[in-house]
ROPA-929483 format. One line per 3 residues: number of its first residue (from 1); their letters; for each residue x, z, y of N, C-alpha, C. Coordinates in steps of 0.2 Angstrom, whole numbers. Layout:
N
NUM = a = X,Z,Y,X,Z,Y,X,Z,Y  ... .
! end
This chain:
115
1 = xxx = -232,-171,-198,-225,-172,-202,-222,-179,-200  -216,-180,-198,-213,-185,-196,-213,-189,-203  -212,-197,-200,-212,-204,-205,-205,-203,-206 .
4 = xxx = -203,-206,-213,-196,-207,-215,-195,-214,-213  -192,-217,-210,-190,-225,-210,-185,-228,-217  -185,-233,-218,-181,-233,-224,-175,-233,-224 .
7 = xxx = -171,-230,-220,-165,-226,-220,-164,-220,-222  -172,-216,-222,-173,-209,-224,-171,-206,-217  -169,-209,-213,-167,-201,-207,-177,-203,-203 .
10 = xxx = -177,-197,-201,-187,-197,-196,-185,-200,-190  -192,-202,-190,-192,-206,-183,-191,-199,-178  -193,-194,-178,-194,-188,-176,-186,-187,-173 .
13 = xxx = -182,-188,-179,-175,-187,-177,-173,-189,-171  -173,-197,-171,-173,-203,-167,-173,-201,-161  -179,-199,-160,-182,-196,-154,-178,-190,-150 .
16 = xxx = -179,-186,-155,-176,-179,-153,-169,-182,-149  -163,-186,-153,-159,-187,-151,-158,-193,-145  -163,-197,-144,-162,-200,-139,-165,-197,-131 .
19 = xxx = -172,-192,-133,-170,-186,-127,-163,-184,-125  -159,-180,-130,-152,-176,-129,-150,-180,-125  -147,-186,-129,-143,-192,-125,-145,-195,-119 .
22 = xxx = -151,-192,-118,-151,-196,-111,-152,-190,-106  -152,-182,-108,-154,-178,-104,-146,-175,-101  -142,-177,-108,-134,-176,-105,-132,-183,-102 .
25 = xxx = -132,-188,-102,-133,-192,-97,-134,-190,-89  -140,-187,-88,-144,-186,-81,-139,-179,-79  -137,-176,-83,-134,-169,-82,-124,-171,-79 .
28 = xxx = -123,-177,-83,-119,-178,-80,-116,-182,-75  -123,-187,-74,-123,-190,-67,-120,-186,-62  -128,-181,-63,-129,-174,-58,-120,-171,-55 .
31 = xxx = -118,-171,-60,-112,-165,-60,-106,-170,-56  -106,-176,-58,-104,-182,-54,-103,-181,-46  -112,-183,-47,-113,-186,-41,-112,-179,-35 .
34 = xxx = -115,-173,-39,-114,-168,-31,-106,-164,-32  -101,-168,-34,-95,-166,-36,-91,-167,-32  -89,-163,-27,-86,-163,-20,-79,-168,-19 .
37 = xxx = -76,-169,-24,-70,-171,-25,-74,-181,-25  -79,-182,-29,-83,-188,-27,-85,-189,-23  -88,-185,-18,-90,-189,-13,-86,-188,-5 .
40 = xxx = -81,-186,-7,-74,-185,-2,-70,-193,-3  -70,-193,-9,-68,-201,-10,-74,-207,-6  -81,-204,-9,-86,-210,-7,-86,-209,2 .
43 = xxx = -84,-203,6,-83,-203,12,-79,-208,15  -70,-208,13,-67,-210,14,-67,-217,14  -70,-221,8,-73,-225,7,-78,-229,13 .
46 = xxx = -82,-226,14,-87,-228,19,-84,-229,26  -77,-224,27,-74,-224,33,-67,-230,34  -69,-232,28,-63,-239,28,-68,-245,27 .
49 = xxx = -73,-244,28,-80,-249,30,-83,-250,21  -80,-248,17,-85,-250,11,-89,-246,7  -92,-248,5,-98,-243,-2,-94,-242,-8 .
52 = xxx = -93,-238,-7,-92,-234,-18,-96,-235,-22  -96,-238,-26,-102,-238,-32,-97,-235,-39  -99,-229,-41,-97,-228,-47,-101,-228,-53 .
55 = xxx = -99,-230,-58,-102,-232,-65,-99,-229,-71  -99,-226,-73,-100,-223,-81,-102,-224,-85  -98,-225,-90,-100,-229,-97,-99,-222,-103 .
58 = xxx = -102,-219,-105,-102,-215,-111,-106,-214,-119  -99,-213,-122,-101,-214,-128,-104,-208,-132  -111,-207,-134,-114,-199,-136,-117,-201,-143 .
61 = xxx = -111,-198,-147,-112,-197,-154,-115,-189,-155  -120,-190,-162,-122,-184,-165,-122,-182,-173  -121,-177,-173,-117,-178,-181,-119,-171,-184 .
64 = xxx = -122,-170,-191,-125,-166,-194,-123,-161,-195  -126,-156,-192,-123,-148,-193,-125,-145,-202  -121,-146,-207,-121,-145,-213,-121,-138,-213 .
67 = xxx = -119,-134,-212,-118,-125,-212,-125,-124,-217  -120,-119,-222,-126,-113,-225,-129,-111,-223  -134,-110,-225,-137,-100,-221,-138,-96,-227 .
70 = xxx = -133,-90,-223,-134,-84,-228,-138,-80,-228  -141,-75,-230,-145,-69,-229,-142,-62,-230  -139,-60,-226,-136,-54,-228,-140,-45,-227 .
73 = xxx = -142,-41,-232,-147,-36,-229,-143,-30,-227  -142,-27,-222,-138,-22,-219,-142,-16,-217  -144,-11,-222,-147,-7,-222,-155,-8,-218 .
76 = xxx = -158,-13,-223,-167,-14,-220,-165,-19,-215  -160,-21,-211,-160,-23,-204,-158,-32,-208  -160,-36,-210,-158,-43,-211,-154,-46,-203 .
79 = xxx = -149,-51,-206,-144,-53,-202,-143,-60,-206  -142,-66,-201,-142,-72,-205,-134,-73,-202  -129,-77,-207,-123,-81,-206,-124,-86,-205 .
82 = xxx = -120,-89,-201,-119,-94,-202,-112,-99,-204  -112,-99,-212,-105,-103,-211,-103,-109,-213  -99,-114,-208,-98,-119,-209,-94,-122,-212 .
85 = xxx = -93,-129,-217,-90,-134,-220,-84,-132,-217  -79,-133,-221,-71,-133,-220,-71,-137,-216  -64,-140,-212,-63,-145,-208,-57,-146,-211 .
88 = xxx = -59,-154,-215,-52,-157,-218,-47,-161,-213  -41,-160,-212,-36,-162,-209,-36,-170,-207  -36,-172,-202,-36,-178,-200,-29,-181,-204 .
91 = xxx = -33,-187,-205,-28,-192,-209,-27,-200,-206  -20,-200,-204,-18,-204,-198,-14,-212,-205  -17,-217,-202,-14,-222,-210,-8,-226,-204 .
94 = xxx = -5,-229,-208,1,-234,-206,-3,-238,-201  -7,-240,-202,-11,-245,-197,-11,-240,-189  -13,-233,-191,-16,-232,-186,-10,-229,-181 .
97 = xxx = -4,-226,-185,3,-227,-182,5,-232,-175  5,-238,-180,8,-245,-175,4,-245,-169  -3,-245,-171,-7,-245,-166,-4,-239,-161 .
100 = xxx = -4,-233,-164,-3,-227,-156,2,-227,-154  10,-231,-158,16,-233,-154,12,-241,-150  10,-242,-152,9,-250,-147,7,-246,-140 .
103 = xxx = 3,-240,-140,0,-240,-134,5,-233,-131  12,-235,-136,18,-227,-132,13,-220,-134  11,-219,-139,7,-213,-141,10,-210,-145 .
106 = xxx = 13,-204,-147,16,-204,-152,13,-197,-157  13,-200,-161,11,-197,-168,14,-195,-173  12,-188,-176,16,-183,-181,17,-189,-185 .
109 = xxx = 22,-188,-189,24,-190,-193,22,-185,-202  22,-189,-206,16,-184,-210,23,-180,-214  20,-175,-217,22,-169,-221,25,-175,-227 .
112 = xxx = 24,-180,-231,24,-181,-236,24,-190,-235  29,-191,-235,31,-201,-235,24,-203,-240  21,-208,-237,13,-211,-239,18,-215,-246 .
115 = x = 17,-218,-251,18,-221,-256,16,-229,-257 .
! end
């Protein structure tokens, strides 16, 4: 049985997700690196006498699959649902406006003047 840390989330967890994160990491290298469009570039590259070195920086967030499980019986035959938490409406504040025009972004304008 996995330790709690005193955050309460398992080491076990920890783990599990630093696998993911680094197995899609290697997965996306991969997809990169034998990506014919990449290495047409690193060709071209090499034939104007330089090395390409490309670097990728990504960000791998994980976030809890909250979903019920239901049991439903279908004549003897059981059958699990799955269904998930609503998804509440992104809520964009004044701060975050100025910011998306600074950067020429433009942004709905909301249903109801903020107060």
């Amino acid at each position: 049985m996995p330790r709690a840390d005193p955050a309460g989330d398992t080491l076990m967890d920890d783990q599990i997700m630093t696998r993911l994160a680094r197995e899609l990491a290697e997965a996306i290298g991969g997809a990169v690196s034998h990506n014919p469009g990449v290495e047409a570039c690193r060709e071209k590259a090499r034939a104007a006498g330089y090395e390409l070195r490309v670097s990728l920086e990504a960000e791998i967030g994980f976030g809890s699959r909250q979903g019920e499980v239901e049991e439903h019986d279908d004549g003897g035959a059981a059958q699990l649902a799955v269904t998930e938490p609503p998804v509440s409406p992104l809520e964009i504040t004044p701060n975050d406006r100025r910011f998306l025009r600074a950067l020429r972004i433009a942004a709905e304008e909301p249903a109801h003047p903020a107060e």
